[in-house]
N, C-alpha and C positions, 0 to 999 in steps of 0.2 A: 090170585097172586099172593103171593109169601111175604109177609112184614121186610124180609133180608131184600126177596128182586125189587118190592115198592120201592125201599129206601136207594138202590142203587140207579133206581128209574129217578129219583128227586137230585141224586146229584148231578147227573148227567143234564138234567133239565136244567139245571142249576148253573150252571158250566156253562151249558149253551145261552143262558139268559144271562149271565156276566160277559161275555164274550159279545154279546149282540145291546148290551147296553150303552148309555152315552158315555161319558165320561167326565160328568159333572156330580154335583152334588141336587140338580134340580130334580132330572129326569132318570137320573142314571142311577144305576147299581142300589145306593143305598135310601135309594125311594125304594124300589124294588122290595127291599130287603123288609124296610119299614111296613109300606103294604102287605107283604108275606105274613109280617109276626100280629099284625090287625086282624086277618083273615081266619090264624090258625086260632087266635083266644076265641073271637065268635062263633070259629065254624066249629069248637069243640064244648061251648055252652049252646047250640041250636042243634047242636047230631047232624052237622052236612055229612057230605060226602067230602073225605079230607082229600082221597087220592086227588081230584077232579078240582076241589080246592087250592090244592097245595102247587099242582100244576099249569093252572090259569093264574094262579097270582106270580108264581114265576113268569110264566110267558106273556105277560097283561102288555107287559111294554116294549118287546125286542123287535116292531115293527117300526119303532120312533125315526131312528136314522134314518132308515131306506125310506120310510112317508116324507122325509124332509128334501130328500135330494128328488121324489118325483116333482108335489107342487103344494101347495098349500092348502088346497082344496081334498088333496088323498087325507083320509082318515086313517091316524096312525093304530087305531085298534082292527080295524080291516086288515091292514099289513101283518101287525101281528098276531092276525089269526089263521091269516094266509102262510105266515113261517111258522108256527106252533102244528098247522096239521102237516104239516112238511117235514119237518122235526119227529114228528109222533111215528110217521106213516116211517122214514128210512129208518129210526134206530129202531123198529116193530118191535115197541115192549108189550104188544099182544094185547093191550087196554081191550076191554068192551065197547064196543059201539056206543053204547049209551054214557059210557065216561065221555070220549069222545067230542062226541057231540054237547055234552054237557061245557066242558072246558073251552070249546069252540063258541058257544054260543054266552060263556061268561066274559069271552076277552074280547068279544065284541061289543056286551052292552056294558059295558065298565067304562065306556067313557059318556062325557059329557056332552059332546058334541057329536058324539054317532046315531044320537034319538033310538037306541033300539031298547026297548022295554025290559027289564033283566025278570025272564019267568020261573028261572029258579031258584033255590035258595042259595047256592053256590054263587049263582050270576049277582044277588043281591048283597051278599057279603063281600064280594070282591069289587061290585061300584059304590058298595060304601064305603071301602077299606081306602079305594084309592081317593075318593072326597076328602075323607078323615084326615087323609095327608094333607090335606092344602088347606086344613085348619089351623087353629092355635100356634104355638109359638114355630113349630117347623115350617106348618104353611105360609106364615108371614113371611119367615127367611125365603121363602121358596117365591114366594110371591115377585119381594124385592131382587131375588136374585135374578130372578127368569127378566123381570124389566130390565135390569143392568146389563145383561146379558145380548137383549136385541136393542142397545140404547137410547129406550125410554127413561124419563124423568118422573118427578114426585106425581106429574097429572096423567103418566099414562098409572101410575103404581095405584092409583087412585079409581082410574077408569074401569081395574081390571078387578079391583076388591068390588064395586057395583056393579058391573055386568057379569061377572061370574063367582069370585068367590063369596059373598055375602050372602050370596041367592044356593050357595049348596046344602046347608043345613034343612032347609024345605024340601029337598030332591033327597033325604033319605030314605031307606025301605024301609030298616026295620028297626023297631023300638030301640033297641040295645044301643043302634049308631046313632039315633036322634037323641039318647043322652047323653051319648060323647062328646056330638059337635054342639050340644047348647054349651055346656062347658068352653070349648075351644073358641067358638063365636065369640064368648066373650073377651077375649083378648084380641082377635083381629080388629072387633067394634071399640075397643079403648086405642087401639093405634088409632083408626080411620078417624074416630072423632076429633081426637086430639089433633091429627093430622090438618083436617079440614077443618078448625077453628084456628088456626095457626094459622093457615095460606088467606082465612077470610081476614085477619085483622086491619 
């Protein structure tokens, strides 16, 4: 494939993952975007594979909506891997099987809660990419928005930085992202503290 068809296969991808995104600032679009520009500095100091990169980190999220309206239990990285090969397969940009399948199996183990092990190096830059975001000062926004959002309070905001975001720095893969988020940890851990010596007084 020709540098000129790749790039006109990213926009279309691109299109389709704007169009299938939420329409917030949490989950939507410019996570997406975020995640994307994470993926492409890593996957161009590691020598992934960009096409397969560039087109899971687009598609990581466009299954969010439709996981939401089944049940709470569908995994929205299932969904959108279930529209990504669906996507892949009508607009037939002709990929290799082995992209394919690469791309399919990154935007499944990228999330957190899907337990699937990322065996590539693509799958590991894109479940780091998408942690990275729920770090430092974005991720806090993101954090406090997402509780505002399903109308929880300071103790769910609290609940959710200990049982998942504080615990992601340790679920990194690869060297490069565990020096990012010790950085970023530190500012979610000056909120939480200060947080939780204020509510103890």
């Amino acid at each position: 494939m020709t540098q000129m068809l790749e790039n006109d296969v990213i926009k279309v991808v691109q299109h389709f993952a704007r169009e299938n995104s939420k329409k917030d600032d949490i989950h939507g679009f410019s996570h997406v975007e975020r995640v994307y520009d994470i993926c492409i500095k890593m996957g161009k100091e590691l020598n992934a594979n960009m096409r397969v990169l560039k087109i899971a980190a687009l598609l990581h999220d466009v299954g969010r909506i439709k996981a939401e309206k089944y049940n709470k239990l569908t995994n929205h990285a299932e969904v959108s891997a279930e529209m990504a090969l669906e996507v892949l397969n009508v607009k037939n940009f002709n990929l290799p099987q082995d992209d394919i399948n690469g791309i399919i199996h990154a935007i499944k183990a990228h999330s957190f809660s899907n337990d699937i092990y990322p065996e590539t190096l693509e799958a590991k830059i894109l479940s780091d990419a998408d942690k990275l975001d729920a770090l430092g000062a974005i991720g806090l926004y993101r954090t406090i928005g997402f509780t505002v959002q399903n109308k929880g309070g300071i103790d769910t905001v609290i609940e959710h930085l200990e049982n998942k975001i504080l615990k992601l720095k340790d679920q990194m893969n690869l060297a490069v992202s565990k020096e990012i988020a010790e950085k970023r940890q530190q500012i979610i851990l000056e909120f939480y503290n200060k947080i939780k010596s204020n509510l103890e007084l």
